[in-house]
Residue frames as qw, qx, qy, qz and C-alpha x, y, z in Angstrom:
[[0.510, -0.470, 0.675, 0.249, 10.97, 6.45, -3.46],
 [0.784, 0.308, 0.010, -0.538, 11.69, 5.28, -6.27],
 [0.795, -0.130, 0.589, -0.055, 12.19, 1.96, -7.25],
 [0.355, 0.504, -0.728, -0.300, 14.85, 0.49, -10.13],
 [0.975, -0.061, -0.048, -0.208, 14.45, -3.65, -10.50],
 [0.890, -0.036, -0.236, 0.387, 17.16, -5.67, -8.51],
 [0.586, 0.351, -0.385, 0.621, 18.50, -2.73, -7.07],
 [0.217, -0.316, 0.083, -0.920, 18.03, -1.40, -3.74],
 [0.745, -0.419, -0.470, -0.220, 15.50, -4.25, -2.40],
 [0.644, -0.061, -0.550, 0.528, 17.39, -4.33, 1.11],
 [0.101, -0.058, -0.077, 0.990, 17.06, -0.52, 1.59],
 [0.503, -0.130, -0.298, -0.801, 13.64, -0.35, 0.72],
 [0.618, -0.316, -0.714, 0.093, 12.66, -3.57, 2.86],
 [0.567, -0.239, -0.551, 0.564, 13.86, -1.70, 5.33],
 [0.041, -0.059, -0.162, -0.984, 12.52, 1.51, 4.95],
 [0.473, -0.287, -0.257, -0.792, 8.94, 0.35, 4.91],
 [0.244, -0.302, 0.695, -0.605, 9.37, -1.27, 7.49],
 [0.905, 0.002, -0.101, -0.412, 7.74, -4.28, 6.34],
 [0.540, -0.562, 0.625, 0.042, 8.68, -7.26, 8.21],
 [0.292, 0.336, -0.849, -0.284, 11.01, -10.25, 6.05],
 [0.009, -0.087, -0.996, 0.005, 8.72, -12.79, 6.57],
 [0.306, 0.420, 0.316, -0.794, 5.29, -10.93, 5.90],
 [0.479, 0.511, 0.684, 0.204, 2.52, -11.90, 3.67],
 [0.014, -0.358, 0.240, 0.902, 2.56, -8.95, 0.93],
 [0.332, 0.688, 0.565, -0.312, -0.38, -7.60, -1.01],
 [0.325, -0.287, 0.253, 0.865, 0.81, -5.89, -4.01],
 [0.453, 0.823, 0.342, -0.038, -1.05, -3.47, -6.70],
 [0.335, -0.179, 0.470, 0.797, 0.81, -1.99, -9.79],
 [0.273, 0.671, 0.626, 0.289, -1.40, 0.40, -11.67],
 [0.066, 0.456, 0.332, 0.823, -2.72, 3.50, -12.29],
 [0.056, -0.276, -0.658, 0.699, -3.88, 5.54, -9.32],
 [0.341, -0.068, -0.203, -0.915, -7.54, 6.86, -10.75],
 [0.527, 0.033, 0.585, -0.616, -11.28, 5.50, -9.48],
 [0.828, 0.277, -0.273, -0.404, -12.21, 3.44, -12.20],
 [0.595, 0.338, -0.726, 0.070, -9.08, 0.99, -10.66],
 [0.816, -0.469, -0.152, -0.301, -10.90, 0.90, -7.13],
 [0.686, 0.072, -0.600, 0.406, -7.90, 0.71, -5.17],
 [0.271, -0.460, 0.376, -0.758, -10.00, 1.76, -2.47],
 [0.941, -0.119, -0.051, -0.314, -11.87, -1.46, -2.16],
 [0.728, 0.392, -0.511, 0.235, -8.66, -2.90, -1.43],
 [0.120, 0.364, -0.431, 0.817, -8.12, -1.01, 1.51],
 [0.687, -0.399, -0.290, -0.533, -11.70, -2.27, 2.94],
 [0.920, -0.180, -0.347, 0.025, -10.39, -5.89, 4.27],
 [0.534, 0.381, -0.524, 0.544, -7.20, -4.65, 5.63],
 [0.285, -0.435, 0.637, -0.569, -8.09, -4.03, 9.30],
 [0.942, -0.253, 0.196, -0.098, -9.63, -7.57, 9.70],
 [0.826, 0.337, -0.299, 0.338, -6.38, -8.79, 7.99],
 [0.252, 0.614, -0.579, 0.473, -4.55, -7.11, 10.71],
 [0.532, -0.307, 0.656, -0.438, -6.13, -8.73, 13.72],
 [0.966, 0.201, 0.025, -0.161, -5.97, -12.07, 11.61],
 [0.785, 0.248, 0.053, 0.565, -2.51, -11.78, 10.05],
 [0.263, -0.927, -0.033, 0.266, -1.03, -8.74, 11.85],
 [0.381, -0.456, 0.552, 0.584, 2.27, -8.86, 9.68],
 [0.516, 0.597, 0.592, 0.166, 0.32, -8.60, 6.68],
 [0.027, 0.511, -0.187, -0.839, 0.89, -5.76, 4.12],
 [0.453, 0.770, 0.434, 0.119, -1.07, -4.12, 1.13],
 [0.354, -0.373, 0.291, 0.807, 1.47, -2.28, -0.81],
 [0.404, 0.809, 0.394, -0.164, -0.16, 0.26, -3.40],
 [0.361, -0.280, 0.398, 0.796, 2.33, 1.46, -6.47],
 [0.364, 0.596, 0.626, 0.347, 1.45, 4.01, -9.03],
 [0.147, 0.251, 0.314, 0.904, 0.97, 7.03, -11.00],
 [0.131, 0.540, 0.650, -0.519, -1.74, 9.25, -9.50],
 [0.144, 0.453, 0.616, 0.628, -3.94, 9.96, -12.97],
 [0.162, -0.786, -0.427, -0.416, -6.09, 12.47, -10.90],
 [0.074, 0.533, -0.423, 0.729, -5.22, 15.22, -8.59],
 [0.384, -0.381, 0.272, -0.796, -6.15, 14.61, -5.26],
 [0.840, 0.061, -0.476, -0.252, -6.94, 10.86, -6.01],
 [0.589, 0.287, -0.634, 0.411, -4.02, 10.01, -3.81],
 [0.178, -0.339, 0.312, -0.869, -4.64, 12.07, -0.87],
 [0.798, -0.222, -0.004, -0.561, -8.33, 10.36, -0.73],
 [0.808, 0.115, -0.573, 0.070, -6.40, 7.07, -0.74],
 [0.313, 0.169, -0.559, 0.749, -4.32, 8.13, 2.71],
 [0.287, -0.233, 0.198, -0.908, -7.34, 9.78, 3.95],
 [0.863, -0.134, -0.160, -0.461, -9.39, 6.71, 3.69],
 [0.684, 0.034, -0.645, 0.339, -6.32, 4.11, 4.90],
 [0.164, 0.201, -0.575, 0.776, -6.35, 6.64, 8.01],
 [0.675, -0.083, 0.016, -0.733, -10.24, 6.72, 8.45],
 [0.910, -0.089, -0.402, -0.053, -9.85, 2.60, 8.78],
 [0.491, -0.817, 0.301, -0.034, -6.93, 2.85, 10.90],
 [0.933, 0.023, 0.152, 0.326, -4.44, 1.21, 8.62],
 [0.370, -0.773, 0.064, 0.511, -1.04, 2.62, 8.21],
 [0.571, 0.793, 0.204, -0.062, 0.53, 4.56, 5.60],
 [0.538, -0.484, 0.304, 0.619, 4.31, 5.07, 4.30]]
């Protein structure tokens, strides 16, 4: 999806099905292993049986093939969900 500032925020709320009154987690970066935005993904199943309406939202450019993939593969290997 992608994502213009101020426009669209309704649609996209609603789309990711993240609820309107959820704590949000955000990252803006470069998808590549030197930015470790797998360690991010560690904490997130105690955060759900703590703060079940919690979200970790990951944005970015995947800088390596396949980089992305491992990211989904490892959010599903924790059991956290992916959109």
């Amino acid at each position: 999806m992608e994502w213009t500032p101020g426009k669209g925020r309704e649609a996209h709320a609603e789309s990711s099905k993240v609820p309107e009154d959820a704590p949000v987690i955000v990252t803006v970066c470069r998808l590549f292993p030197p930015k470790d935005q797998a360690s991010w993904s560690v904490p997130c199943p105690h955060c759900d049986r703590s703060t079940p309406t919690c979200r970790l939202v990951v944005v970015g450019q995947e800088m390596i093939v396949g980089y992305q993939k491992q990211l989904k593969e490892l959010a599903h290997e924790l059991g956290v969900t992916t959109i």
